[in-house]
C-alpha positions in Angstrom: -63.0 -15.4 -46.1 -61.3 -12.9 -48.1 -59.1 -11.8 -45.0 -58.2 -14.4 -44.0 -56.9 -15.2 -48.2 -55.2 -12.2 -47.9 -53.6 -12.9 -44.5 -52.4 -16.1 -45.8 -51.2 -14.6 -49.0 -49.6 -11.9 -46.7 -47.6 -14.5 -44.5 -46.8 -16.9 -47.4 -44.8 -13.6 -49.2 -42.9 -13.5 -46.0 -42.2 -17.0 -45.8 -40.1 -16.6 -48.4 -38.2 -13.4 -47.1 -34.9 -15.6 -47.7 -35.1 -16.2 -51.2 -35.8 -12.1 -51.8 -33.0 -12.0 -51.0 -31.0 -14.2 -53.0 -32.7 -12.6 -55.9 -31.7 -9.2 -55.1 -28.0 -10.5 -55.5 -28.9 -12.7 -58.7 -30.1 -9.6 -60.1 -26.9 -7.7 -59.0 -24.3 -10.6 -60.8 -26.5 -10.4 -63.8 -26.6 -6.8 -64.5 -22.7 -6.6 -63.5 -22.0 -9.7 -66.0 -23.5 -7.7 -68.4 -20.0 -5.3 -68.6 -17.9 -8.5 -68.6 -19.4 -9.7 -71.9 -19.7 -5.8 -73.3 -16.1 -6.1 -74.2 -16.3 -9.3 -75.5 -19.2 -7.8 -78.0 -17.1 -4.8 -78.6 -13.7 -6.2 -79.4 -14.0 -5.7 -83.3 -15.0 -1.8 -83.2 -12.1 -1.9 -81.0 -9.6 -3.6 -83.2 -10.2 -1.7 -85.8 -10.2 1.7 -83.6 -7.0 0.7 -81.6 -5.5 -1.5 -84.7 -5.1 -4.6 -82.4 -3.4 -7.6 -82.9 -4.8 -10.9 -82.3 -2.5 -11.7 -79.3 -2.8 -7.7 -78.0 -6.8 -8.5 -77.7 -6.1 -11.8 -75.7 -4.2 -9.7 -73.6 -6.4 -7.0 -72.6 -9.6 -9.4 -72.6 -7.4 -11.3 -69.6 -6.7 -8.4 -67.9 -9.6 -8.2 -66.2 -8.4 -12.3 -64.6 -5.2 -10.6 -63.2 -6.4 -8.2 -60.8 -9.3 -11.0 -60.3 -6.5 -13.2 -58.7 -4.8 -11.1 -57.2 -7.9 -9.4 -55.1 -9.2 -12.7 -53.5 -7.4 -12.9 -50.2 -7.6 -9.3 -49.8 -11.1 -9.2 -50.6 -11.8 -12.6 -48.5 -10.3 -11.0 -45.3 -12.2 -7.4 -45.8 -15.5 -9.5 -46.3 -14.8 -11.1 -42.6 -13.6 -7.8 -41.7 -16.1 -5.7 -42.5 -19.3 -7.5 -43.7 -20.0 -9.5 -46.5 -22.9 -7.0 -47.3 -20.8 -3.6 -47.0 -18.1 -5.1 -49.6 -21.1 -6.8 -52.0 -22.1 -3.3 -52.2 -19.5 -0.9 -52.1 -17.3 -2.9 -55.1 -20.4 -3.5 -57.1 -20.6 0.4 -57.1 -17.0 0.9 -58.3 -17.3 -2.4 -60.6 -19.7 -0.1 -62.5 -17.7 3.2 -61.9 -14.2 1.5 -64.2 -17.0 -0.3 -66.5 -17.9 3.4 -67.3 -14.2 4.5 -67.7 -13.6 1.7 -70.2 -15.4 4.0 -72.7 -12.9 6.8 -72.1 -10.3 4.5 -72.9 -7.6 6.1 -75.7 -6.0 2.8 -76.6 -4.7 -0.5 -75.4 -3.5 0.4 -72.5 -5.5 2.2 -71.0 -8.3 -0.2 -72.0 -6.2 -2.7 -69.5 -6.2 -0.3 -67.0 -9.9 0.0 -66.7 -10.2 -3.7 -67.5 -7.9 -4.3 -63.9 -10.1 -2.1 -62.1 -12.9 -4.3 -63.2 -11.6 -7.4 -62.2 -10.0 -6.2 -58.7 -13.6 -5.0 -57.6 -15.1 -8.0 -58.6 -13.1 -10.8 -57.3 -15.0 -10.3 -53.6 -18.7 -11.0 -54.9 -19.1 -14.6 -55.1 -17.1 -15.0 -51.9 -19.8 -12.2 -50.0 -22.9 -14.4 -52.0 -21.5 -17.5 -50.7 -21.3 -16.3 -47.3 -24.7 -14.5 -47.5 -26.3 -17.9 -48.8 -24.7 -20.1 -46.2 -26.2 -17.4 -43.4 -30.1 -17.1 -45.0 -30.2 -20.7 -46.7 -30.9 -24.0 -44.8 -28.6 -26.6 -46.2 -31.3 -28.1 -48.0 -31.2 -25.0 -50.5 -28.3 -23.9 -50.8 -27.4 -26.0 -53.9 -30.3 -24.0 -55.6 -29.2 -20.8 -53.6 -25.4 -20.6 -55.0 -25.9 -21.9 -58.4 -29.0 -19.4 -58.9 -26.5 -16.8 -58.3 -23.3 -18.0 -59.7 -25.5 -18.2 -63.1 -25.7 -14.5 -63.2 -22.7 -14.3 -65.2 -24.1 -17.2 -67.5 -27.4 -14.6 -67.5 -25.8 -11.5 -68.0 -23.7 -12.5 -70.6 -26.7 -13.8 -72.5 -28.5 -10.2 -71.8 -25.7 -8.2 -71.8 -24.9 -9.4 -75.3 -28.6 -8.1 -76.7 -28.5 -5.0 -74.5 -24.6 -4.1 -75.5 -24.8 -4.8 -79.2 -28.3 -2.6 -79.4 -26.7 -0.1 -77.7 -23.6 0.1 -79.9 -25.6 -0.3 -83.2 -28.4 2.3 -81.6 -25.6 5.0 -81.0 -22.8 3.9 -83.3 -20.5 3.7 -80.5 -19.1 1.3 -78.3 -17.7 3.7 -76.1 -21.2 5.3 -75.5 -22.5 1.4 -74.7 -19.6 1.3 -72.3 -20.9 4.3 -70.5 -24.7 3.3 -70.5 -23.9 -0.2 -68.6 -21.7 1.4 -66.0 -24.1 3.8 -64.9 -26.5 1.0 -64.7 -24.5 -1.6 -62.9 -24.2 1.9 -60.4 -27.4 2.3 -60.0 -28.8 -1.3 -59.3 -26.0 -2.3 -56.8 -26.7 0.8 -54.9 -30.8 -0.4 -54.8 -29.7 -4.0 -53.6 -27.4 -2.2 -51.2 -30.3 -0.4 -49.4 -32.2 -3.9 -49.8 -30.3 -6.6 -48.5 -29.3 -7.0 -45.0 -27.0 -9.3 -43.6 -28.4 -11.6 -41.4 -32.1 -12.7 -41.7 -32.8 -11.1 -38.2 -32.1 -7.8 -39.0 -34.8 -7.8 -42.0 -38.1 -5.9 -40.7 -40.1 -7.6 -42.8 -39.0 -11.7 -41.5 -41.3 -13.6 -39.2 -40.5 -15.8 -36.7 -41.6 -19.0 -38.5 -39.0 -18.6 -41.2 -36.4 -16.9 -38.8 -36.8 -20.7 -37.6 -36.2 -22.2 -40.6 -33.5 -20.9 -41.1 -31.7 -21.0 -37.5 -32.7 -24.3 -36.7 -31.1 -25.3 -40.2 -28.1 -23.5 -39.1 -28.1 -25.3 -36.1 -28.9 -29.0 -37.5 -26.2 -28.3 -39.6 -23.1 -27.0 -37.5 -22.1 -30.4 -37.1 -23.1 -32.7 -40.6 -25.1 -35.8 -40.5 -22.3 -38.0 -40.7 -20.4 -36.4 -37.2 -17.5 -38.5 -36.7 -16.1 -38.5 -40.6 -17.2 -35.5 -41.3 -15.9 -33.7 -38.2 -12.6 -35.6 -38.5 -12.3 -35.6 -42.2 -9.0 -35.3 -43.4 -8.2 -33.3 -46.3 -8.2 -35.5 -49.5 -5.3 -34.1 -51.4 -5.8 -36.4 -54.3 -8.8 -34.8 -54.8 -8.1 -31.3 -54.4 -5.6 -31.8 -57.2 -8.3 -33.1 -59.7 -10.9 -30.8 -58.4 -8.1 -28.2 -59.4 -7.5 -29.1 -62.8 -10.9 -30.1 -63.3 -12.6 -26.7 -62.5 -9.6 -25.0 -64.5 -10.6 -26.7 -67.5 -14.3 -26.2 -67.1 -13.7 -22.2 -66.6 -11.5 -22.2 -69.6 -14.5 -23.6 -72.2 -16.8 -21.1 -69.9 -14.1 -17.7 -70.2 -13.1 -19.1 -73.9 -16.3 -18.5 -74.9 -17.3 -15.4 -73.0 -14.3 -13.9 -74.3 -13.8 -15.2 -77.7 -17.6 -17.1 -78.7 -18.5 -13.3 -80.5 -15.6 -12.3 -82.1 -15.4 -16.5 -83.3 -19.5 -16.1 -84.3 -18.2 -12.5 -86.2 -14.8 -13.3 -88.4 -15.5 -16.7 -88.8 -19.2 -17.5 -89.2 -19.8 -13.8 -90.7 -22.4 -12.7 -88.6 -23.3 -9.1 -88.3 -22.8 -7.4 -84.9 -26.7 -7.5 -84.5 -27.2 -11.3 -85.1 -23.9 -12.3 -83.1 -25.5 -10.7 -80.3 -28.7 -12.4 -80.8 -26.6 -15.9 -81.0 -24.4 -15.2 -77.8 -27.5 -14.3 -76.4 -29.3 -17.6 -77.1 -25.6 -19.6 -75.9 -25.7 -17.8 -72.2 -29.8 -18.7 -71.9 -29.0 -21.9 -72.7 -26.1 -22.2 -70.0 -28.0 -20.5 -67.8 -31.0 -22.5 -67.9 -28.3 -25.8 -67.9 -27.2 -24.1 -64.4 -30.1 -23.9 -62.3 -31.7 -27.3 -63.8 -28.2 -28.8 -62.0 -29.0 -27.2 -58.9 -32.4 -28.4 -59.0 -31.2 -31.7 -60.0 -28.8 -32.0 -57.2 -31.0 -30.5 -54.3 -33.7 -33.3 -55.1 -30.9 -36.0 -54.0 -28.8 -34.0 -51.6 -28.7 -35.7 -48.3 -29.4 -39.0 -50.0 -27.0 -42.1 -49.7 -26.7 -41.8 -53.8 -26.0 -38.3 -53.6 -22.1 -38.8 -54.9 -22.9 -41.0 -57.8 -25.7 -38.3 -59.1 -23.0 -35.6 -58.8 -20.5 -37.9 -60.6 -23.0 -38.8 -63.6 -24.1 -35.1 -63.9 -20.5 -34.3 -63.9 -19.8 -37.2 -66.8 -22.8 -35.8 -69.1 -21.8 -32.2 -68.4 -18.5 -32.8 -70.0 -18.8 -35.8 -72.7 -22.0 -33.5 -74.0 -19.6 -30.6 -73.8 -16.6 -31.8 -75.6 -18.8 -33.6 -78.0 -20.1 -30.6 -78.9 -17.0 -28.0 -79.0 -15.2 -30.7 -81.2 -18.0 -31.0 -83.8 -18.5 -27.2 -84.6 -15.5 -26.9 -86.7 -17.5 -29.1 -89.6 -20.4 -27.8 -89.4 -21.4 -25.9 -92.6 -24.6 -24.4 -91.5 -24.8 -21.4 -88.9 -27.9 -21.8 -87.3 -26.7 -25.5 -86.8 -23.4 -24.5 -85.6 -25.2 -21.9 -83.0 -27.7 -24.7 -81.7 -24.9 -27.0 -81.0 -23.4 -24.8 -78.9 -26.0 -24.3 -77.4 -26.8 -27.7 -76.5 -23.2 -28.3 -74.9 -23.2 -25.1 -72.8 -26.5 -26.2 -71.0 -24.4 -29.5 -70.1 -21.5 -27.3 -69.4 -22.8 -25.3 -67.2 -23.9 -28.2 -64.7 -19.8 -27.3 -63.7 -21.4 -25.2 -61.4 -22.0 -27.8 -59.0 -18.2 -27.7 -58.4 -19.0 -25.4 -55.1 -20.6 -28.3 -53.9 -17.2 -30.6 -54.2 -15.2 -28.6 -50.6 -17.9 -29.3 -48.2 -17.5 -33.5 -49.6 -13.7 -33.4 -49.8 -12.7 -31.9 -46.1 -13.7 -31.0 -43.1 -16.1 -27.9 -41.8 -12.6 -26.5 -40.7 -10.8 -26.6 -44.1 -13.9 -25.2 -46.1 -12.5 -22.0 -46.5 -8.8 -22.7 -47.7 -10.6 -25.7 -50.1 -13.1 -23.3 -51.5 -10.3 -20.6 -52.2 -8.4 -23.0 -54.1 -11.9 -23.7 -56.0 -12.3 -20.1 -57.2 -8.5 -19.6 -58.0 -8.4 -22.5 -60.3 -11.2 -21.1 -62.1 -9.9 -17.9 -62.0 -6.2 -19.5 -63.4 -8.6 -20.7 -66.4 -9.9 -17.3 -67.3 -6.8 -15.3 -67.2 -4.8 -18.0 -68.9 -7.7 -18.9 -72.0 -7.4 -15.3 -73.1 -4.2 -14.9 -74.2 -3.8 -18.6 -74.9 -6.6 -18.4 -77.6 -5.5 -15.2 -79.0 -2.1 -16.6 -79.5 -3.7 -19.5 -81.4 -6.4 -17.4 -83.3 -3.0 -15.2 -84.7 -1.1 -17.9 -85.7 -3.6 -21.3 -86.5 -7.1 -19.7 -86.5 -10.5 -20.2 -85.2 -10.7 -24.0 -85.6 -7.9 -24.4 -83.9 -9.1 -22.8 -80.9 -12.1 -24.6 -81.0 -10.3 -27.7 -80.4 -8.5 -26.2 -77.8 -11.6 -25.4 -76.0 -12.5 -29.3 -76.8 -9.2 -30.3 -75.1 -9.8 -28.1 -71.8 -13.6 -29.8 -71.9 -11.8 -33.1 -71.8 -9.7 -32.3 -68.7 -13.0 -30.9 -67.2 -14.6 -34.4 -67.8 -11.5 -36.8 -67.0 -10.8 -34.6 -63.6 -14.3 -34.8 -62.6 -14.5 -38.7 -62.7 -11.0 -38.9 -60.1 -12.5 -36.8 -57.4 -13.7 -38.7 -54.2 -17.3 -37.1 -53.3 -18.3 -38.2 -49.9 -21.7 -37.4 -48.0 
């Protein structure tokens, strides 16, 4: 009896072989996140060190968008090149190696510099996930396979801003903090480098039941259930445009805050270093939590004939809940208040991430790629764009201000979402 438990137990582990690993790479985005938020955190040491301006910190803090944008064809082609494995790992390695070298920064500049290495190794991971998903996922999971992943950075922020603040409060230092979560992202990409393969065959430890799964899915789903429309499928424009627009503005309320939320919960609300960390981290849980409940959400009516009209309601409560939220903070009196609110619309916000669903129900199989470029560089047109923008407005009109700024690029999120056409 107890053998044949264990041999049971044994060959239910391996079932599941797949979702290893998708883990291994959730890990990996979440302990890489952690050094996009560490700035973020450390921005008022570093204003006072480097005697920066408002608009000079929106500036360096969308540094790290340019060389983002600027990477994704490159990084595209070396990932068809070369292996979406080789390029997860080797860039995760050197995303670590300049988060290290932004401790050695000696001013603004220089801050940038590291800030564009950053960015330029990062911009081929969620292509090289995508492309790992789509090759160890039946359809049926990849919902929960991409947005598992993709809220990493949601996670990692909300870590990363315990971990970074503790570490620049423990050694009175954000440079030293800088240093510590370099050598870790290092040393955890170069684990799930030596753990994750590429395809599910060449995994030792697969059996043939879920190699199955997971071929015959691939096979079922090289032409979609709908052949004719789907095969022949023309490219809705309309929809691109508003799918666009609409992912811009929901990156700008996600980047806004990632970039701006601590130094906002720090000059305005008064928090100490120590309990803006413990907020920021409570903001990312939420949003990461809100994350994988849309996944979940969405794979429990994927397939079905009401499948557009649940994306399309998700979408409406993720961004009236959202900008409700973002344009009620400002009179609020009360901190912990003020925190939970935000809270409460970044777990609605962050059901966004079931934009990487919206290419495979606005085109054909043939256009996915070119669609789902346009999806990433729209977000990534929000991030390096909120930066500066809210810096700007912080210098000259304040925080409140860029609250409702945030509330306005939550309203295009919402208004964009209802135009597009999703099709099964």
């Amino acid at each position: 009896m107890s053998l044949a438990y264990e041999s049971s137990t044994r060959n239910a582990r391996k079932y599941t072989i797949r979702w290893r690993m998708i883990s291994l790479i959730f890990i990996l985005y979440t302990i890489n996140c952690i050094d996009r938020i560490s700035l973020s955190l450390a921005m008022p040491d570093v204003t006072k060190e480097f005697n920066l301006s408002p608009e000079v910190q929106g500036i360096i803090l969308s540094s790290f968008f340019w060389a983002y944008c600027a990477f994704q064809l490159p990084g595209g082609y070396l990932i068809d090149k070369i292996g979406a494995k080789k390029i997860l790992g080797v860039t995760s390695i050197f995303w670590g190696v300049f988060a290290a070298i932004g401790g050695l920064a000696m001013g603004g500049f220089t801050l940038i510099l590291s800030r564009l290495g950053l960015g330029a190794f990062e911009a081929p991971f969620m292509p090289a996930a995508n492309k790992i998903v789509s090759q160890w996922l039946p359809d049926k999971e990849r919902s929960r396979g991409i947005t598992l992943i993709d809220s990493g950075a949601a996670l990692g922020s909300a870590v990363g801003a315990i971990i970074v603040s503790s570490l620049i409060i423990w050694f009175g230092s954000w440079r030293a903090a800088f240093l510590v979560t370099g050598i870790i992202s290092m040393i955890v990409a170069y684990i799930v480098f030596r753990k994750v393969k590429e395809f599910p065959h060449q995994h030792p430890g697969i059996t043939e039941h879920e190699l199955q799964i997971i071929t015959q899915a691939a096979t079922t789903n090289a032409l979609p259930v709908n052949q004719q429309t789907a095969t022949e499928r023309k490219l809705d424009i309309v929809s691109l445009i508003f799918m666009f627009f609409g992912r811009m503005g929901f990156a700008m309320v996600f980047f806004g805050l990632v970039t701006w939320g601590p130094s906002y919960l720090v000059h305005e609300r008064g928090l100490s270093l120590q309990y803006s960390g413990l907020a920021t981290f409570c903001i990312f849980l939420a949003g990461t939590l809100g994350e994988i409940s849309g996944g979940f959400i969405s794979d429990k009516f994927r397939g079905s004939l009401i499948f557009p009209w649940v994306l399309r309601i998700l979408f409406l409560v993720s961004g009236v809940v959202s900008l409700a939220s973002l344009a009620s903070i400002g009179y609020i009196h009360s901190v912990t208040l003020a925190v939970a609110i935000i809270c409460l619309g970044f777990y609605f916000e962050m059901f966004g991430g079931l934009y990487w669903l919206i290419p495979g129900m606005i085109t054909s199989h043939k256009n996915l790629g070119f669609v789902g470029g346009v999806l990433n560089f729209a977000g990534q047109i929000g991030g390096a764009t909120v930066g500066i923008a809210s810096g700007i407005i912080v210098q000259h009109y304040g925080y409140q201000a860029m609250l409702v700024y945030y509330a306005g690029c939550a309203a295009v999120y919402l208004v964009c979402s209802q135009f597009i056409r999703f099709r099964n």
